[in-house]
C-alpha angles and dihedrals in degrees: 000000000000124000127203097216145326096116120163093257101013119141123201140162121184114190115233119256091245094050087050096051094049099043094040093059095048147060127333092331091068084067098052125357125177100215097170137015139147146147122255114197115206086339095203109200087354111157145119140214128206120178095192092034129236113302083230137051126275123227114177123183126194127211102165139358124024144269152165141223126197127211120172112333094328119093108190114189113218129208140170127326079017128126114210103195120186118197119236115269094020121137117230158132131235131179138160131247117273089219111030103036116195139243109223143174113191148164145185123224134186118191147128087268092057101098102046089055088042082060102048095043105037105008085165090067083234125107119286131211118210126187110218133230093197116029109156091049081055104056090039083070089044089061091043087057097042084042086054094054090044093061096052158306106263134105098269098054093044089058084051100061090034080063093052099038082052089059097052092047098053093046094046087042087044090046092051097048087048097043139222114339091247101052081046108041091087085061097042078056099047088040086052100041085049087047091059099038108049105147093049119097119263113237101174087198083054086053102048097044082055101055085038108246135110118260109252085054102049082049094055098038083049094047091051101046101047098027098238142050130291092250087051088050096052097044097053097058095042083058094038076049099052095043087064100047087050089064104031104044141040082231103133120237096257080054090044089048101046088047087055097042105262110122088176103071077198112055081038085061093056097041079054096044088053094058106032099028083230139076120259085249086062096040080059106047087044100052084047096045 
């Protein structure tokens, strides 16, 4: 037999229906309302089962132990670090391991912003498993949105935990379009070795021989990851970079370049034209006027 909740430890906070219907028609909260969230510790024989699905969206987060959840014909196990979302109107079953029980932190949210996370995540309208970056960042917003609800019902508190349950979306939204963190690690590591040297040439066959991979399949994993190429992606932060030297120091635009690169003050001008519409001299006038 599964059970929905009473577990020895559990939180858990459900808005009232009239609170939903009237926060869910005004203001900021029409556009994202956390209706439900809580925290189940070693939820032993913990699931749920709704033939006709939430009429919010799911986000389950688990710390610890191991589940699963079933839509349509598809059953995905989820385990830590990992982000089960359901899509609103569903239908599904979720349930935790016997034995492995997970650990979970969860909410339900209703908004205007719903569908088009609902599309990124699980275009397939089924649920959609995510594996997290970042998951404790992820299930410390989780508790400031449970902590807002626990405090109380009015407006203020409810912005709150639509703050919170926004942080947690768009992490859970950016870590499925980047993919899971191991076919991912050898980018975070090029992205980190080109953040800290700028001003060095990029040689894409260099990149890919650090991060041990062959060239055509670091492109493409980097491609996928960032949405765009490695020379894009340079040439992007030499000019983010260069933006903020030529606030921020006396430094002239051929010193900004070469610190950013660029040995042609020139060529650097119009890199810098093509993102900002502007040369770097009238970035700079414009950012001291």
């Amino acid at each position: 037999m599964r059970i929905r909740e009473g577990f020895p430890g559990q939180r858990l906070r459900v808005l009232p229906p009239d609170v939903v219907r009237t926060a869910s028609g005004t203001g900021l909260t029409r556009h994202l309302l956390v209706t439900d969230a809580g925290y189940y510790p070693n939820a032993l024989h913990h699931g749920a089962t709704r033939s006709h699905g939430a009429w919010g969206t799911i986000v389950i987060v688990v710390l610890s132990g191991r589940g699963a959840c079933r839509t349509g014909e598809e059953v995905r196990d989820v385990g830590p670090a990992q982000a089960l979302l359901i899509p609103a109107r569903s239908p599904h079953r979720y349930w935790s391991d016997d034995h492995d029980p997970w650990t979970i932190a969860w909410m339900h949210v209703r908004g205007q912003i719903l569908p088009d996370v609902e599309r990124a995540v699980a275009p397939d309208g089924l649920a959609a498993v995510v594996d997290l970056h970042e998951p404790l960042h992820v299930v410390g917003e989780l508790e400031r949105a449970l902590a807002a609800m626990e405090q109380d019902e009015t407006m203020p508190s409810l912005l709150r935990a639509a703050g919170a349950g926004w942080s947690v979306l768009a992490q859970v939204v950016a870590d499925a379009a980047a993919g899971s963190q191991t076919r991912t690690e050898p980018v975070r590591a090029a992205q980190t070795y080109l953040r800290e040297h700028l001003d060095a040439p990029v040689r894409v066959g260099e990149l890919a021989t650090r991060v041990g991979l062959s060239t055509s399949h670091f492109a493409a994993l980097f491609r996928r990851a960032t949405g765009g190429g490695v020379v894009e992606y340079v040439k992007r932060l030499r000019i983010a970079r260069a933006s903020e030297l030529l606030v921020t120091t006396p430094m002239s635009v051929a010193e900004v370049a070469r610190a950013v690169g660029y040995d042609d003050p020139f060529y650097f001008a119009r890199q810098f034209r093509r993102v900002h519409d502007c040369s770097p001299t009238q970035f700079r006038a414009r950012a001291n006027s």
